[in-house]
ROGUNU-850538 format. One record per residue (C-alpha): residue number from 0; x, y, z; residue in one letter. Coordinates in steps of 0.5 Angstrom, whole numbers, plus 500, padded with zeros to 3 digits. Layout:
BEGIN
(site NUM,(X,Y,Z),'A')
...
END
This chain:
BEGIN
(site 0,(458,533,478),'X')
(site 1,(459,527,473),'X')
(site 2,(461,531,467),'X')
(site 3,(466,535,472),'X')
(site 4,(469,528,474),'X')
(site 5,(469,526,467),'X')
(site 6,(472,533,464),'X')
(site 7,(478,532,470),'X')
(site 8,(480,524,469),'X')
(site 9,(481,527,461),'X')
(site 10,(485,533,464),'X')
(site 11,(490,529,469),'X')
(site 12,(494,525,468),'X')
(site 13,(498,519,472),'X')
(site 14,(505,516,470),'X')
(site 15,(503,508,471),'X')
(site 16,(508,502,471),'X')
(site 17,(503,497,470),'X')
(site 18,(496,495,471),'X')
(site 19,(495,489,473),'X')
(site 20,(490,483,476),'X')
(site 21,(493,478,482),'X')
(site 22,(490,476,489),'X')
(site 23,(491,481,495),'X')
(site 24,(497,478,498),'X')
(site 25,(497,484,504),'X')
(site 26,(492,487,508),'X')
(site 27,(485,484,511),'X')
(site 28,(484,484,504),'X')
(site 29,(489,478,503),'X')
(site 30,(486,473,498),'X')
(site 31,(481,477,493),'X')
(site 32,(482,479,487),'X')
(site 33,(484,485,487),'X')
(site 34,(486,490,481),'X')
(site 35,(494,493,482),'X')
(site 36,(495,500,479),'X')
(site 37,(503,501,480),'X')
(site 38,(505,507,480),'X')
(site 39,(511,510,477),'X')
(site 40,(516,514,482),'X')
(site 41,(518,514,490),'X')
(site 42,(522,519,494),'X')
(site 43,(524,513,499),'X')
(site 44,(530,508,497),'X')
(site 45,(529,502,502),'X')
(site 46,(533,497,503),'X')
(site 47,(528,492,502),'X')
(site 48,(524,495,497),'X')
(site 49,(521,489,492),'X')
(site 50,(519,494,487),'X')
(site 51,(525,498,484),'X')
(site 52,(522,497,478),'X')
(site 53,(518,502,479),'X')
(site 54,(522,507,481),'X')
(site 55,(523,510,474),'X')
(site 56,(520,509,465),'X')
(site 57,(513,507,466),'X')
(site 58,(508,511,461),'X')
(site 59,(502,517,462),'X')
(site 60,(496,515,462),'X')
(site 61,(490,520,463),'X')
(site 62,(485,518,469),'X')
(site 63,(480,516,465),'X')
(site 64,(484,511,461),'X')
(site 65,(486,508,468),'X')
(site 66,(479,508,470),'X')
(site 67,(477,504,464),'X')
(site 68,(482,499,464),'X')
(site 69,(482,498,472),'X')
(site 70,(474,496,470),'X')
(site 71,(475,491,465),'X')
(site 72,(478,487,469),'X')
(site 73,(471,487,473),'X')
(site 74,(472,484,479),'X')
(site 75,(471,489,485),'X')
(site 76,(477,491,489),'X')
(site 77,(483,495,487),'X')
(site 78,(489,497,490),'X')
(site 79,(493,504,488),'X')
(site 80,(501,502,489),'X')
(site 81,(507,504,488),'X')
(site 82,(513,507,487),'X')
(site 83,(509,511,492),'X')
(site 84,(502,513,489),'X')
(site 85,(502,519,493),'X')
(site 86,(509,523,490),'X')
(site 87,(502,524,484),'X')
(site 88,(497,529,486),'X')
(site 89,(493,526,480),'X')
(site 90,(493,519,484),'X')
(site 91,(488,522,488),'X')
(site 92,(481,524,484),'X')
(site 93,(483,518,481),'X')
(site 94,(482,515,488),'X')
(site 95,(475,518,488),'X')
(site 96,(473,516,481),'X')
(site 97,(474,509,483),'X')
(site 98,(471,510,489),'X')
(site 99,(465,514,486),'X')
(site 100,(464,507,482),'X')
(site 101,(463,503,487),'X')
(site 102,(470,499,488),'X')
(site 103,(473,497,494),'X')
(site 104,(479,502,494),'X')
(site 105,(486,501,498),'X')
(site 106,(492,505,498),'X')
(site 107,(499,502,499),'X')
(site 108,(503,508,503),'X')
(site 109,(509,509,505),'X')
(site 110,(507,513,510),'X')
(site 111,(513,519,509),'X')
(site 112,(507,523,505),'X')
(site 113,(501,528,506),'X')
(site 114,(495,522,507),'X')
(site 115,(490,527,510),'X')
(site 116,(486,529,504),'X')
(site 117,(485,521,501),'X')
(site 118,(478,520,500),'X')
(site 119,(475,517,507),'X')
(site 120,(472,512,503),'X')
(site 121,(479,509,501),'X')
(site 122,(482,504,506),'X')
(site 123,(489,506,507),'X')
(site 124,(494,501,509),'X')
(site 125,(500,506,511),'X')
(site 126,(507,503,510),'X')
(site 127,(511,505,517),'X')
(site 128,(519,504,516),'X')
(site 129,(524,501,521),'X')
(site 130,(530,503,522),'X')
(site 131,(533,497,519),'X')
(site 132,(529,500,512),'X')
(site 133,(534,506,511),'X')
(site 134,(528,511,511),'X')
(site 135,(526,511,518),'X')
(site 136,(528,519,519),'X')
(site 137,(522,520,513),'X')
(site 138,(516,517,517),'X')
(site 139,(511,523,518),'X')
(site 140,(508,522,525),'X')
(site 141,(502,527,523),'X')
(site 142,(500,522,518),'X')
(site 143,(498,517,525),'X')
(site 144,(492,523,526),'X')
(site 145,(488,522,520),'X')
(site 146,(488,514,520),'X')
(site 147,(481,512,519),'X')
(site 148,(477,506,522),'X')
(site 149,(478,502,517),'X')
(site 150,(486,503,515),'X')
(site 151,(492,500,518),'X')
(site 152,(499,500,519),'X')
(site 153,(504,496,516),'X')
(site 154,(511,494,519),'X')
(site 155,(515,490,515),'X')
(site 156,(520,487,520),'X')
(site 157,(528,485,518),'X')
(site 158,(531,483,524),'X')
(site 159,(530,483,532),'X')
(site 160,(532,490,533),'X')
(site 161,(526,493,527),'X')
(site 162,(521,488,532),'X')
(site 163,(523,492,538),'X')
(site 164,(522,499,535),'X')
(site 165,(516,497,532),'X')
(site 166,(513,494,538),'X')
(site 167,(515,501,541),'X')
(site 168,(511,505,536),'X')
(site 169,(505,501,536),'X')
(site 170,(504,505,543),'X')
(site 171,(504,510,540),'X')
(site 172,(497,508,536),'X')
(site 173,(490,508,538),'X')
(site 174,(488,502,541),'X')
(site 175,(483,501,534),'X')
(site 176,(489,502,529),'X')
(site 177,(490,495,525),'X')
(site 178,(496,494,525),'X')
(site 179,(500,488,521),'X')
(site 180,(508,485,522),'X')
(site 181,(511,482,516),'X')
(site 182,(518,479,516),'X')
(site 183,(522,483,510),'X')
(site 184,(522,477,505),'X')
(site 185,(529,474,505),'X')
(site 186,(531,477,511),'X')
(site 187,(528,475,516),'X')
(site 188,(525,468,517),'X')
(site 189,(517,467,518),'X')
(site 190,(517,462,523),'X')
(site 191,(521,468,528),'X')
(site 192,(517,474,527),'X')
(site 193,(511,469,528),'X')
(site 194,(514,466,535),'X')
(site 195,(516,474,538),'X')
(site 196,(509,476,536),'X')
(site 197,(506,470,540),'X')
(site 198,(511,470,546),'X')
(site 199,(509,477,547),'X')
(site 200,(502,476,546),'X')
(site 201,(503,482,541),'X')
(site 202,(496,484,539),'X')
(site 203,(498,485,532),'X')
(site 204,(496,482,525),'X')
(site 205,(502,478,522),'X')
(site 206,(502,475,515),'X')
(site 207,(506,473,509),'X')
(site 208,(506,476,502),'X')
(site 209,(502,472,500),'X')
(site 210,(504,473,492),'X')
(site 211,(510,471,494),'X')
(site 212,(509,465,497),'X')
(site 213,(505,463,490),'X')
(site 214,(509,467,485),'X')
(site 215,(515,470,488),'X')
(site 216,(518,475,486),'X')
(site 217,(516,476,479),'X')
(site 218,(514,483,477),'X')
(site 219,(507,484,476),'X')
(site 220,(503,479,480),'X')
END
């Protein structure tokens, strides 16, 4: 099984923006250091996207080379991002790669893609758009079926009308779903999302980007 593995991550290749080492900003992993690998390409144009940069260029690596580069940071958590990872079939063995060596693997999803056949063993953190995002037509309500224990939902949160949606649609989930509200950088003051979350007594998770609040946006932390 070992000499398939290594023979497949040889074979496929992945087209990366960057691969780097910050802090989780996101997530109930927030604050660990964390390996990022970025991914080139995404099917979505949100209106808020913070990454654009990732839309286009990056270079091809095969699986094995982004393997061994995500180890020599050795730190045990790494999150596959984007872009969208999941627009690359290849995002997936190299998910289970990871997994196979014993990291703590999350998948940053935009939600508008297949995640039925991510490794169990990945924590998916799948990315809801709201109206406010331009891409809420896109969202794959079947992905909602192949939520796991240990994954969570995000909803990033532009204005009032973008919290009213989003509160309607947790209904939708199981009660066991983790779900995390985010004001959408410099659109939405923190402080309001933070007081509609408790006057409604909202059992949500709420969070800042927390790389942000320490690095803003600059690419690759």
């Amino acid at each position: 099984m070992a000499s398939t593995s290594v023979a497949t991550s040889a074979a496929l290749s992945l087209r990366i923006t960057e691969i780097f080492l910050s802090l989780q900003g996101e997530s109930s992993t927030v604050g660990y250091p964390t390996v990022f690998v970025r991914t080139t390409g995404c099917p979505l144009r949100c209106v808020y996207c913070d990454t654009a940069y990732a839309f286009s260029g990056g270079r091809n690596m095969n699986l094995e080379d982004v393997f061994s580069t995500v180890c020599a940071f050795a730190v045990s958590h790494v999150t596959v991002t984007g872009g969208e990872p999941l627009a690359q079939p290849a995002t997936l063995p190299l998910m289970t790669q990871l997994c196979d060596a014993g990291l703590k693997v999350s998948l940053e999803t935009s939600g508008a893609l297949d995640v039925s056949q991510v490794d169990r063993r990945v924590m998916k953190v799948v990315d809801i758009k709201t109206p406010a995002s331009g891409e809420c037509a896109r969202n794959l309500d079947s992905n909602l079926e192949h939520l796991n224990a240990g994954d969570e939902v995000k909803f990033v949160i532009a204005d009032r009308a973008d919290y009213e949606w989003s509160r309607a649609f947790i209904t939708k989930l199981d009660s066991s779903t983790k779900v995390l509200f985010s004001p959408s950088y410099e659109q939405l003051e923190s402080a309001q999302l933070a007081d509609w979350i408790i006057a409604d007594r909202l059992a949500v998770r709420f969070q800042i980007q927390l790389h942000k609040v320490l690095w803003g946006d600059e690419p690759g932390r």
